[in-house]
C-alpha positions in Angstrom: -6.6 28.6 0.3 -7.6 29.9 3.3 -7.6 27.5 6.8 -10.4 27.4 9.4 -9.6 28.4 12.5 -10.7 29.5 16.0 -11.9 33.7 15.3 -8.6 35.7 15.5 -6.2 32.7 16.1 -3.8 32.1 13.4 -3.8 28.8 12.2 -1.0 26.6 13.6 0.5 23.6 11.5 0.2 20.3 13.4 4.1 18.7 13.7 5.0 15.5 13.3 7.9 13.6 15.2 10.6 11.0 14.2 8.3 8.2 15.3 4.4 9.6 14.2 5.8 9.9 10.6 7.6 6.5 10.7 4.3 5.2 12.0 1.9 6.6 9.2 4.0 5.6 6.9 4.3 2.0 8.0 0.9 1.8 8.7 0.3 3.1 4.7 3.2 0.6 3.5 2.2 -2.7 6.1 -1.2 -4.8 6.4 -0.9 -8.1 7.8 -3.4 -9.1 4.7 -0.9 -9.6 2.9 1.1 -12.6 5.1 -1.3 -15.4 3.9 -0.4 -14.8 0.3 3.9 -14.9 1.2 3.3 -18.4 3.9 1.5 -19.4 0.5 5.1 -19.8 -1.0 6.1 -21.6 2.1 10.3 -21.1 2.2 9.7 -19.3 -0.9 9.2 -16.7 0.3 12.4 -15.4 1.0 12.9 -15.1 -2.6 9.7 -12.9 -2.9 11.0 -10.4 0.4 14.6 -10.5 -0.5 13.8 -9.0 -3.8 11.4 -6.6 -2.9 13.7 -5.3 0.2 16.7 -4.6 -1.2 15.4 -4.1 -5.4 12.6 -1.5 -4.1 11.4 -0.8 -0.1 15.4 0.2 0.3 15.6 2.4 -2.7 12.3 4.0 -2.6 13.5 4.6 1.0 15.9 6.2 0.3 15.4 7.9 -2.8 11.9 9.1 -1.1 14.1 10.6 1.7 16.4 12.6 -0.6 13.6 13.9 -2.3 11.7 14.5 0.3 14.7 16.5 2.0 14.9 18.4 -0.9 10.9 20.2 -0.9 10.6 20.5 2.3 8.6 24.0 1.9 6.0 22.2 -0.7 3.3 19.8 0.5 2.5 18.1 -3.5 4.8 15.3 -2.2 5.8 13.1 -5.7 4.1 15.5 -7.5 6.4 18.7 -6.9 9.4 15.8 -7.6 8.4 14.9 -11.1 7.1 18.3 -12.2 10.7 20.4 -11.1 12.4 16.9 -13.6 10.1 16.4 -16.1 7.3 19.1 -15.8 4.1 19.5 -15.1 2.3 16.9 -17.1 4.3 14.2 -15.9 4.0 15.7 -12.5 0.3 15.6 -12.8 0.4 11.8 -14.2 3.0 10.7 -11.1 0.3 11.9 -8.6 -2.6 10.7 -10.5 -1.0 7.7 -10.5 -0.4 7.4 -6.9 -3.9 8.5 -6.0 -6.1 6.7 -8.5 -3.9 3.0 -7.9 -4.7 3.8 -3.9 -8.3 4.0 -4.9 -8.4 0.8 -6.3 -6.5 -0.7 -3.6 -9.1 0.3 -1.1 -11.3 -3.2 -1.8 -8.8 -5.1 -1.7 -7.9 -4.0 2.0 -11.7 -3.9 2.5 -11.6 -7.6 1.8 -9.3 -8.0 4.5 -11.4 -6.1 6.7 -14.2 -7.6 5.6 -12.9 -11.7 6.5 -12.1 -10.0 10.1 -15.4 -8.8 10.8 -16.9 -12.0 9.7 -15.1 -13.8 12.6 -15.7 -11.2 15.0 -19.6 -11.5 15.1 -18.5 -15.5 14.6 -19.5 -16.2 10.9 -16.7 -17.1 9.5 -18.7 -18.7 6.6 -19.5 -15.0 5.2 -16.4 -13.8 4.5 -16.9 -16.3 1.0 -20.3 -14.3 0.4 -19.7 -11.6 -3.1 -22.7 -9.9 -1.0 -21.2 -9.8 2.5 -17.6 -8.7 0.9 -19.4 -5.9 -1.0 -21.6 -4.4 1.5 -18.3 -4.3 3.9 -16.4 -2.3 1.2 -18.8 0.4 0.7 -20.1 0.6 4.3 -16.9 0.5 5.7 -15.0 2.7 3.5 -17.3 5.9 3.5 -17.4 5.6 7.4 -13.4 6.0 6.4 -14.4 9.1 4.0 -16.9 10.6 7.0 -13.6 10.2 9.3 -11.4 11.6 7.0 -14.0 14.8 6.2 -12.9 16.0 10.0 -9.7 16.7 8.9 -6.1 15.8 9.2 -5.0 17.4 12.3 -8.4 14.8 14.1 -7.2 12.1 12.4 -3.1 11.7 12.5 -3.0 10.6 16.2 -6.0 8.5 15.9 -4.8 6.2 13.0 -1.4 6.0 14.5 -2.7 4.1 17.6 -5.2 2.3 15.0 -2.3 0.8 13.3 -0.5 0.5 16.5 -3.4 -1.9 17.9 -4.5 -3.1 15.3 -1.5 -4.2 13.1 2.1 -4.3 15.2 0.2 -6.3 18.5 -1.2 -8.7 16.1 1.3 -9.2 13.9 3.8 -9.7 17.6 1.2 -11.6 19.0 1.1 -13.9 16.0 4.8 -14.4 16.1 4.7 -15.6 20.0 2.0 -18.0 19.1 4.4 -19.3 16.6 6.7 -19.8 18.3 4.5 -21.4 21.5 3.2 -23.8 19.0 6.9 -25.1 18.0 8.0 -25.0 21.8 4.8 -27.3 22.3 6.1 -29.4 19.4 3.4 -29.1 17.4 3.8 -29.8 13.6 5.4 -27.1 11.7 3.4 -27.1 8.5 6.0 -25.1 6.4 8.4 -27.8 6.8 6.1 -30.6 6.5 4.9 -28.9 2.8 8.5 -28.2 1.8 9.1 -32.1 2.7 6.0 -33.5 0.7 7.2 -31.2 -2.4 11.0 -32.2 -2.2 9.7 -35.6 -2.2 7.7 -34.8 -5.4 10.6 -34.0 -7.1 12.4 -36.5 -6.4 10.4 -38.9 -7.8 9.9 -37.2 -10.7 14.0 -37.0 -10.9 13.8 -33.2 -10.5 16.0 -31.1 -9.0 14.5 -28.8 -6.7 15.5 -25.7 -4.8 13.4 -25.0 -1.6 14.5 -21.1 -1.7 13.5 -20.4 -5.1 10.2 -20.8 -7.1 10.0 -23.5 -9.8 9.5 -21.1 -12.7 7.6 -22.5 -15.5 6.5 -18.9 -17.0 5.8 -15.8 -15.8 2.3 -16.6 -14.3 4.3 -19.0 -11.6 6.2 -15.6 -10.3 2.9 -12.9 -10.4 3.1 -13.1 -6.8 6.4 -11.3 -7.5 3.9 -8.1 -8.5 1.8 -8.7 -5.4 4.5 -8.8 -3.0 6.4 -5.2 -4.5 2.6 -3.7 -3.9 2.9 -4.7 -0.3 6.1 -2.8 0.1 4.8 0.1 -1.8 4.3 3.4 0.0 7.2 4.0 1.6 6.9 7.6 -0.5 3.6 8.6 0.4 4.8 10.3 3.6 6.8 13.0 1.5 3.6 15.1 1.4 4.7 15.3 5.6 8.5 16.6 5.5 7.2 20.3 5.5 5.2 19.4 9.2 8.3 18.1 10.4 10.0 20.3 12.8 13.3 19.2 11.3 12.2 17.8 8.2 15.8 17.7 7.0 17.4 15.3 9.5 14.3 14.2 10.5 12.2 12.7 7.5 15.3 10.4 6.3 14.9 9.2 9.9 11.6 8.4 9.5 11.6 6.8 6.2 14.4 4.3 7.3 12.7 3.8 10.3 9.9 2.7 8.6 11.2 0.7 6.2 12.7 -1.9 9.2 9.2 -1.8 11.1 7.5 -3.4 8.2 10.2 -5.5 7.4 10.9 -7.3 10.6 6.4 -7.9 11.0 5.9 -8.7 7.6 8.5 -11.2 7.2 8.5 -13.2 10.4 4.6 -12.7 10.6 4.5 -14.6 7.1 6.8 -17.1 8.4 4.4 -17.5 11.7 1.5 -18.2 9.6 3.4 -20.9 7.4 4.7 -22.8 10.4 1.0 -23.3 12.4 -1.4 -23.5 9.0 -1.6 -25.2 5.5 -0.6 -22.8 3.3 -2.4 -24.7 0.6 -6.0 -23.9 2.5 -5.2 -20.2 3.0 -7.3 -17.5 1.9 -5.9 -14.5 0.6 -8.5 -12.7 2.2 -9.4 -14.5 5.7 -6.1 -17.0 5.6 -5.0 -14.8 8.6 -7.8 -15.5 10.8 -7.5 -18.8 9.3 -4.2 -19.4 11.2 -5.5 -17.0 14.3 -8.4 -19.8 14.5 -6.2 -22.7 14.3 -3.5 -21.8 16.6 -6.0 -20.0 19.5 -8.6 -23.4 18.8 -5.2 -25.5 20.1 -4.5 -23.5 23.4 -8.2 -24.2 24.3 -8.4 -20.6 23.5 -10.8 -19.8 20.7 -12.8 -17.0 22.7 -10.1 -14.9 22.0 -10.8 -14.7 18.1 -13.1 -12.4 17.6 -11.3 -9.7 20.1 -8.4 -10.5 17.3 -10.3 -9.9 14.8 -11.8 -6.9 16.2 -8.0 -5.5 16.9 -7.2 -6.5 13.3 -10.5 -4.6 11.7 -9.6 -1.7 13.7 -5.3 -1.6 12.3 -7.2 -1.8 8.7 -9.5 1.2 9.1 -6.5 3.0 10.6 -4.9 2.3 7.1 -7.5 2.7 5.0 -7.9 6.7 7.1 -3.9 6.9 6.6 -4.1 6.4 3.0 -7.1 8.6 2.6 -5.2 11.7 3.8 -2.0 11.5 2.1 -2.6 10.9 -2.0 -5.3 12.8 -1.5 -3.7 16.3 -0.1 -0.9 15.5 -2.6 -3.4 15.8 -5.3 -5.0 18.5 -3.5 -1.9 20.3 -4.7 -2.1 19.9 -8.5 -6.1 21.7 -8.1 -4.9 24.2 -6.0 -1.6 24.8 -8.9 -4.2 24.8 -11.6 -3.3 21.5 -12.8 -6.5 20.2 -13.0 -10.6 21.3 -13.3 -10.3 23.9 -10.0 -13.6 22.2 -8.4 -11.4 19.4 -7.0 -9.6 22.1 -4.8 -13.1 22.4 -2.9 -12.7 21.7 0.8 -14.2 22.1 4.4 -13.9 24.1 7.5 -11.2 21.3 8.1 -9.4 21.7 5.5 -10.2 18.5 4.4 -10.4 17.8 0.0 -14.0 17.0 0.5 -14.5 16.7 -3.4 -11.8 14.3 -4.3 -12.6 12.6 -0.9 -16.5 12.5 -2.1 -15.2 11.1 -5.9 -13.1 8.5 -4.3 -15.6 7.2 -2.3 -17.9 6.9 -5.5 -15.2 5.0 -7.7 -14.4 2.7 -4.1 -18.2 1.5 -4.8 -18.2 0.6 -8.2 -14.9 -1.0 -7.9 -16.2 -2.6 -4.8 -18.6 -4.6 -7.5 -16.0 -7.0 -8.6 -16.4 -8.9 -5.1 -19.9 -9.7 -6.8 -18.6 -10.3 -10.3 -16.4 -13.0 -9.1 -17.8 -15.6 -6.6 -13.8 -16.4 -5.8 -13.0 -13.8 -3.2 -9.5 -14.5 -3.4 -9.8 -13.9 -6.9 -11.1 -10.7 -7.2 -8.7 -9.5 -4.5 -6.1 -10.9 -6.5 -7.1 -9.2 -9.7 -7.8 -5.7 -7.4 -4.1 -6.0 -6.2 -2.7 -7.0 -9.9 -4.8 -3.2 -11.0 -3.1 -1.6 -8.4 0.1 -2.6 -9.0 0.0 -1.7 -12.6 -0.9 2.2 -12.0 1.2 2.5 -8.9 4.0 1.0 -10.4 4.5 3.7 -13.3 4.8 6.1 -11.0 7.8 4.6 -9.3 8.8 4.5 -12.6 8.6 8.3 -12.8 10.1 8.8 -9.2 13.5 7.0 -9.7 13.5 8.7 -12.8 13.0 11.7 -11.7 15.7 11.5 -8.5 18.4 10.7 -11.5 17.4 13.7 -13.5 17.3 16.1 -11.0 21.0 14.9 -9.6 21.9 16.7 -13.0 19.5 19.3 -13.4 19.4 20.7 -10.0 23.0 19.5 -8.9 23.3 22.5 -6.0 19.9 22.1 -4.5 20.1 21.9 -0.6 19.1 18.1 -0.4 19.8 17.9 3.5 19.9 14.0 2.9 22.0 12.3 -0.1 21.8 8.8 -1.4 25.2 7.8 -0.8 27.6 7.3 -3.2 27.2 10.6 -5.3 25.8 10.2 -9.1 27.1 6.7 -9.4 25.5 5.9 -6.3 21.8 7.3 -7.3 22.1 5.8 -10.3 22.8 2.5 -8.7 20.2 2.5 -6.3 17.1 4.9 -8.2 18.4 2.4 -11.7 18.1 -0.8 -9.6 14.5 0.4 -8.1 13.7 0.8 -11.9 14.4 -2.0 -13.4 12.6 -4.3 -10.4 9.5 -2.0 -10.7 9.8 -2.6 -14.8 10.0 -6.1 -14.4 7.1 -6.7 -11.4 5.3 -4.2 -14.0 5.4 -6.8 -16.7 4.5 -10.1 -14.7 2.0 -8.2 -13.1 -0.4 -8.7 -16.4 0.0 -12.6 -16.3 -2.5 -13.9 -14.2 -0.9 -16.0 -10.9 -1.0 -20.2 -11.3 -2.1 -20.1 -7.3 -5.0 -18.3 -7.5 -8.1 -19.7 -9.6 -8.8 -16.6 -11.7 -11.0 -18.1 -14.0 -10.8 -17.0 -17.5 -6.9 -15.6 -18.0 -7.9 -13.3 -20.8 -11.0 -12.0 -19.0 -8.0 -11.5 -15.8 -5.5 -9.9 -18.3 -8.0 -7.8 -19.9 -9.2 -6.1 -16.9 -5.9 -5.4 -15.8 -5.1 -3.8 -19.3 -8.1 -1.7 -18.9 -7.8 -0.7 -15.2 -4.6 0.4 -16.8 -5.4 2.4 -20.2 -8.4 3.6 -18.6 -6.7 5.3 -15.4 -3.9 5.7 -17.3 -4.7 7.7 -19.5 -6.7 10.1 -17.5 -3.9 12.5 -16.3 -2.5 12.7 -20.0 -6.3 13.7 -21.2 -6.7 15.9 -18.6 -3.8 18.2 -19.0 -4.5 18.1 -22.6 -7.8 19.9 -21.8 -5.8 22.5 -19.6 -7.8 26.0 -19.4 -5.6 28.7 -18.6 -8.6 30.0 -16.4 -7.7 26.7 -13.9 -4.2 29.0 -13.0 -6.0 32.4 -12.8 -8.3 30.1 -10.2 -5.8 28.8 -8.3 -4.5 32.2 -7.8 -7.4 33.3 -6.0 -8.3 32.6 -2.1 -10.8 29.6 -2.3 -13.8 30.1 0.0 -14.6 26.9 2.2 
């Protein structure tokens, strides 16, 4: 496909470093959004970020690093993975998956962005209005599209200081007021709610354990599902090896790198939140500006929330721009391969996928309805996340899967970076991903006890559908396969 460029200048590939790929791919994997549902669980939450650390953000770490160490010359990302272990139908259906679960996930960071702006022009009453939460969603999110139509070279540096400013300063800057308000010896509401449950029990003569959720069926852990989606996309960066200058050493860098930045903001960030609000008044959606309000409102310095709300609108459009480029390029690659109808290869003088970003935008907007179909906006956040986990989930699924298979298959490929341990090893660390991502999978259908869903069939259903629906479409697609897509690809598309 040919490039535009300046008249007789060659094209040159923009590089990324060490840190610019660690930061894109931390700002795709971390969004303070998701700290008011972990203080929810109050000590809890350990549980929660134990097991998605060590059962899936460090294997999909690493197994996204051998991988990605292994095609560096190919820009399809978890496409080209699958495809060279299982071929090209389940490569098509891995990066379908990743691309149509990142659509839906688009409201439910929208929502986020949507509670933000409410406090920066100081109504923080609107972000509860289905209208106000909808007309965010789509204004906001093809301003993201028009962005992203510039291309990615415009675009890279720009979102990495967007999630710079806009995510790791607030998310520090919520820590040190955390920590001001225990130096100040202000209540520390985690503690105080742990207490008032413990006490619960006892009365009741049960035995309680503050680290671990009381399990009383699966819908008591769905936050499990929620909390593996926030440590997804750690992988989404493998689309970026081949810009690397020394995509070999350096990508594995990056990925690890990563995977402690949003560790260390998301974990003491949730913890900051628990300490200084009630977790039982959160929001999903505004509960971090909840917290922002309360603490600031004690210092005497409330004129400082909307400029944190501005900051923290800004880090999601960053995200939301990140997102946009990878999934999309990666599935870029199936059009261009022949994998799929060749009018999805279409893009600009930029080099930008302007159809697939134009079809995203599209399914953004209808999906974007459910803020109006449930008056909740918690709940239909919640019930966005739960349709996102499903479809991004069974592509991790196909990912581990496909890192064991090709230990055997392609056993002398130069892989640069190795999980450790040889085949025992990959099995042990792709086999425990798997089984973590099977199991979030299944509790991810059973709607959560601490969010109001309304109906739980209406809840499961949708989530069923979002499922069979999206699904299925890979599947139907490359049963419809026309050899003229390959002949098409094969030819120089004109921009």
């Amino acid at each position: 496909m040919s490039q535009s460029s300046s008249p007789g200048a060659p094209h040159k590939a923009h590089r990324f470093t060490v840190w610019g790929v660690a930061l894109m791919t931390a700002a795709a994997v971390l969004s303070l959004r998701g700290l008011p549902m972990m203080a929810q669980e109050g000590l809890t939450m350990w549980f929660y970020i134990g097991f998605a650390t060590l059962f899936f953000l460090i294997p999909g770490a690493f197994v996204s690093a051998e991988l990605g160490g292994m095609f560096t010359k190919d820009k399809g990302g978890v496409y080209t993975w699958v495809k060279e272990a299982f071929g090209s139908s389940w490569g098509l259906a891995a990066v379908w998956m990743q691309w149509i679960q990142n659509v839906v996930w688009y409201p439910v960071a929208l929502g986020f962005t949507a509670a933000a702006l409410a406090y920066v022009i100081g109504k923080p009453d609107l972000a509860s209005s289905p209208i106000y939460n909808f007309s965010v969603v789509v204004v906001v999110y093809w301003l993201a599209t028009f962005i992203a139509m510039f291309g990615e070279k415009s675009y890279g540096s720009f979102s990495q200081w967007l999630f710079v400013l806009g995510t790791v300063l607030p998310g520090l800057f919520l820590m040190v007021l955390a920590v001001v308000w225990i130096m100040l010896g202000n209540p520390i509401e985690l503690i105080s709610a742990s207490t008032t449950v413990a006490d619960a029990a006892s009365a009741t003569a049960q035995q309680v354990h503050p680290w671990l959720p009381h399990i009383s069926g699966l819908g008591s852990i769905a936050f499990l599902a929620g909390t593996v989606l926030l440590f997804a996309g750690v992988e989404v960066q493998g689309v970026r090896a081949a810009q690397m200058e020394h995509p070999a050493r350096e990508f594995p860098e990056a990925m690890i790198l990563a995977a402690m930045i949003v560790f260390v903001i998301f974990t003491f960030g949730s913890l900051a939140i628990a300490a200084m609000f009630p977790v039982k008044e959160l929001s999903l959606t505004a509960g971090i500006m909840q917290a922002y309000k309360a603490a600031l409102d004690k210092f005497h310095l409330g004129w400082m929330v909307p400029v944190v709300a501005a900051f923290l609108a800004a880090g999601a459009l960053g995200q939301i721009v990140t997102w946009i480029g990878g999934p999309s390029r990666a599935l870029l690659q199936t059009a261009e391969n022949g994998e799929i109808p060749p009018h999805f290869a279409a893009t600009n003088k930029a080099g930008a996928p302007k159809m697939i970003l134009f079809i995203q935008a599209l399914i953004v907007t209808v999906l974007g309805s459910f803020y109006l179909i449930f008056p909740n906006p918690s709940a239909a956040f919640y019930l966005l996340s739960a349709m996102t986990v499903s479809l991004y989930l069974l592509m991790y699924l196909m990912m581990y899967a496909a890192a064991i298979r090709l230990r055997y298959s392609m056993p002398e490929a130069d892989r640069h970076f190795r999980v450790p341990g040889g085949r025992l090893g990959m099995w042990l660390i792709a086999g425990f991903g798997f089984l973590a991502v099977a199991f979030a999978l299944v509790v991810s259908f059973f709607p959560p006890s601490q969010v109001p869903v309304g109906s739980p069939g209406l809840y499961t259903g949708l989530v069923i559908a979002g499922l069979v629906v999206f699904g299925a479409a890979p599947f139907l697609i490359h049963a419809r396969k026309r050899p003229e897509w390959v002949q098409h690809a094969a030819k120089p598309q004109e921009n």
